[in-house]
C-alpha positions, -999 to 999 in steps of 0.1 A, spaced: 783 -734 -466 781 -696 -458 773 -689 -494 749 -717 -500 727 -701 -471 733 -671 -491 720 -681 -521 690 -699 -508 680 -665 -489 685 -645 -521 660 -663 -540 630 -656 -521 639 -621 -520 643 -620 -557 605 -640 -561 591 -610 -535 613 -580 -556 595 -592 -587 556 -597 -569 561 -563 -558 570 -550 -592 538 -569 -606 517 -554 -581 531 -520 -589 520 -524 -622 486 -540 -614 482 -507 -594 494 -488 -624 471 -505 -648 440 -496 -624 448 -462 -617 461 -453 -650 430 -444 -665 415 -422 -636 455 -403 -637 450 -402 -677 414 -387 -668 422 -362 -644 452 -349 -664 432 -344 -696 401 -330 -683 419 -310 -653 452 -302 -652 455 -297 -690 428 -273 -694 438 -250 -664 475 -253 -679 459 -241 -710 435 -213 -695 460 -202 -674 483 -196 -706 455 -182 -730 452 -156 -698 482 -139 -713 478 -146 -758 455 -126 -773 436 -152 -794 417 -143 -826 382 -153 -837 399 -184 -861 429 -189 -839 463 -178 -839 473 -163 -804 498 -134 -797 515 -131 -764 503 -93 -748 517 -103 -711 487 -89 -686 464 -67 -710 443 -94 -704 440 -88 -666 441 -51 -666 414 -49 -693 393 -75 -670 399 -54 -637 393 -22 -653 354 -35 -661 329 -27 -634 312 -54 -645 342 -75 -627 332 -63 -591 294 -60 -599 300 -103 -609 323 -107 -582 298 -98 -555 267 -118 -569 289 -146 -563 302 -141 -533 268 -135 -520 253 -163 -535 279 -186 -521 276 -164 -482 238 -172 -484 240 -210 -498 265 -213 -464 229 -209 -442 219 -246 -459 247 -264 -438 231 -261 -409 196 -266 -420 205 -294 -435 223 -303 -403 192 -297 -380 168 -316 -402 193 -346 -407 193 -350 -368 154 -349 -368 151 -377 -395 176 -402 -376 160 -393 -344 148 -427 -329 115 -441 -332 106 -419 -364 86 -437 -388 92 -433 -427 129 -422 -424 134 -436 -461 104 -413 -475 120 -382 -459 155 -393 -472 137 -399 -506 113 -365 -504 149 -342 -498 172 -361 -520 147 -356 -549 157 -321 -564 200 -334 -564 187 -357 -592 164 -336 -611 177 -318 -641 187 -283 -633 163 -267 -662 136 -287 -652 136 -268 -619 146 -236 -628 118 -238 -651 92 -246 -621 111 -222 -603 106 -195 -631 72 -202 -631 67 -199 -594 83 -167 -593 64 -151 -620 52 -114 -615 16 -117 -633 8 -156 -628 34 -169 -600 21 -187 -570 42 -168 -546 30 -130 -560 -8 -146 -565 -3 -155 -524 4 -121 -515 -20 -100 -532 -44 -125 -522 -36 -109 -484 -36 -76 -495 8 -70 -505 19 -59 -540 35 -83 -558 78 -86 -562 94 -90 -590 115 -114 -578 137 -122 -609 140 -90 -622 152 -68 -593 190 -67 -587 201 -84 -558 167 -97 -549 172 -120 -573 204 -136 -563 189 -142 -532 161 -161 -546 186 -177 -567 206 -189 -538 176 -200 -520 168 -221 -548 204 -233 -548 199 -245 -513 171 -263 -516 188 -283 -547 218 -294 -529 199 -300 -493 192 -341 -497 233 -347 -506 242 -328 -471 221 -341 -457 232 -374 -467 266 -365 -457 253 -354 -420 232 -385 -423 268 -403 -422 287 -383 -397 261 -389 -372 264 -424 -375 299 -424 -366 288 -407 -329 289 -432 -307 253 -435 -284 275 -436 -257 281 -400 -254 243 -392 -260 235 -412 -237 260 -399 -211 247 -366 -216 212 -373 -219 221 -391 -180 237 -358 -169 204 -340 -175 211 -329 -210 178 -321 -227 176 -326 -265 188 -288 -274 213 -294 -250 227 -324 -268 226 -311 -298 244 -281 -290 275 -296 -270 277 -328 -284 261 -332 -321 274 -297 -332 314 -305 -322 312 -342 -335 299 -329 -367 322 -300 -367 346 -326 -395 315 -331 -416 304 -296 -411 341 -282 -427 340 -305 -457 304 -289 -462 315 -253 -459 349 -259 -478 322 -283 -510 297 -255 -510 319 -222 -514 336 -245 -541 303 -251 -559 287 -215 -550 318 -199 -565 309 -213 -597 274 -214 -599 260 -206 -637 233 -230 -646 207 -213 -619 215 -179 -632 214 -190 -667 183 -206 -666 163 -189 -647 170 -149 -654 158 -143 -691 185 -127 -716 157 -97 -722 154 -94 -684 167 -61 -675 188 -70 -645 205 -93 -664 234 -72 -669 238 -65 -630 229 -102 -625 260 -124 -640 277 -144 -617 321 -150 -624 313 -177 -646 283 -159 -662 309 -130 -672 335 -159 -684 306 -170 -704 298 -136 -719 334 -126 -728 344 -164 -741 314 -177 -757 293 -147 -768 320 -118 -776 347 -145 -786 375 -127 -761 392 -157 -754 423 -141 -737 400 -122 -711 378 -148 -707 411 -167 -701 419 -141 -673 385 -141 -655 388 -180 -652 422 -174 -635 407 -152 -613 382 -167 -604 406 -197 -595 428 -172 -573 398 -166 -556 389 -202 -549 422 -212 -542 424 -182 -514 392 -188 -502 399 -228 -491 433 -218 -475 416 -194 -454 393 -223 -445 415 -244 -437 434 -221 -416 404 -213 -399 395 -251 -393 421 -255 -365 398 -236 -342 364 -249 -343 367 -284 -360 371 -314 -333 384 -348 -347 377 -363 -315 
């Protein structure tokens, strides 16, 4: 009798054994080509750059191991630490967009505003224009004869800037323009995170006496503070490896060119233009050290400021 109860039990645990193995491989089937994806087009290539960092490769192939002559021969270029700090002040000044984009995502869902969809619209615009269609605008507006912005100032009596041609000057412009590109998709993302505050607590404050700085300040500001980290942690991603603004917009017979290249820009040079694979190899694994350093120290830092509740 015992074993007749037995074998009626094991059968149903055999049927659920074998629908779990089917939906294991329903998962697998889905997922497999997204796993297949990001191993060819990530993992792969930063297996591969991280192993060209240390071959020197010749113009038609063939690659000879030289250790790290790579890296030395990168790090003893000044034009290492001249790209290294375009970028890192490109991606310090794109940082001041998180919270513009936070303050003017809080005015569009304020209540009782009327065309919230334009504004939405009029913002999210330049994240799906083409990148050399507006760095060719922006070119244009930044012109030193003909630009808009130089025509402004002499018109009040100030000498014109060459804005795109003067070191430093024209990363900042750069990174301005940057901003503005990427301002409607955090806003978008702010756009969410306030939806997930309950009105309870505005209204609780706005009861207490709270006035609308108030609120913002101790109440939007911490519940964003989640939002606000995956900002910061996406932007010094993207900054970091910002190329197409520079590329586009400062001319190759511009003469801050040289004192203008961004990490990428340099991997660009030394890959694609000089053919030094191996080095170009090594500034892409620096610049991935960099990135890699750069997030741990943000989210290290996160335990401090960012409230989950």
């Amino acid at each position: 009798m015992t074993r007749q109860l037995r074998g009626r039990n094991a059968a149903p645990r055999r049927s659920a054994a074998q629908l779990s193995r089917g939906r294991a491989w329903w998962a697998v089937l889905f997922i497999g080509p997204a796993g297949l994806g990001l191993v060819v087009f990530y993992l792969w290539p930063i297996i591969r750059g991280i192993y060209l960092s240390f071959q020197d490769v010749g113009p038609f192939g063939g690659e000879t191991f030289v250790g790290i002559d790579n890296f030395v021969e990168v790090f003893s270029e000044p034009d290492l630490g001249r790209a290294l700090l375009n970028t890192l002040l490109y991606a310090v000044i794109c940082l001041i967009g998180i919270p513009v984009a936070m303050i003017i995502a809080v005015l569009i869902n304020t209540k009782g505003l009327k065309g919230r969809s334009l504004f939405r619209v009029l913002f999210f615009l330049p994240v799906v224009t083409m990148p050399v269609a507006v760095a060719l605008v922006w070119r244009l507006l930044l012109n030193v004869d003909y630009g808009v912005l130089n025509l402004s100032l002499r018109a009040i009596g100030l000498p014109g800037v060459a804005w795109l041609s003067t070191p430093v000057v024209n990363m900042v412009v750069i990174a301005i323009v940057g901003i503005w590109m990427g301002l409607g998709t955090q806003i978008i993302i702010f756009t969410a995170g306030l939806q997930g505050i309950p009105d309870t607590l505005i209204e609780a404050a706005e009861l207490d006496g709270a006035g609308p700085v108030r609120r913002f300040v101790s109440v939007i500001v911490p519940l964003l503070s989640p939002t606000t980290f995956l900002l910061s942690v996406l932007s010094v991603i993207a900054s970091m490896q910002v190329f197409d603004l520079i590329f586009l917009m400062i001319d190759p017979n511009n003469p801050a060119q040289s004192q203008s290249q961004s990490l990428v820009s340099l991997f660009y040079t030394r890959g694609f233009l000089q053919h030094d694979l191996g080095a170009a190899a090594a500034i892409a694994c620096v610049l991935l050290a960099i990135i890699l350093v750069l997030s741990a120290i943000q989210f290290r830092l996160q335990r401090r400021w960012v409230h989950y509740e």
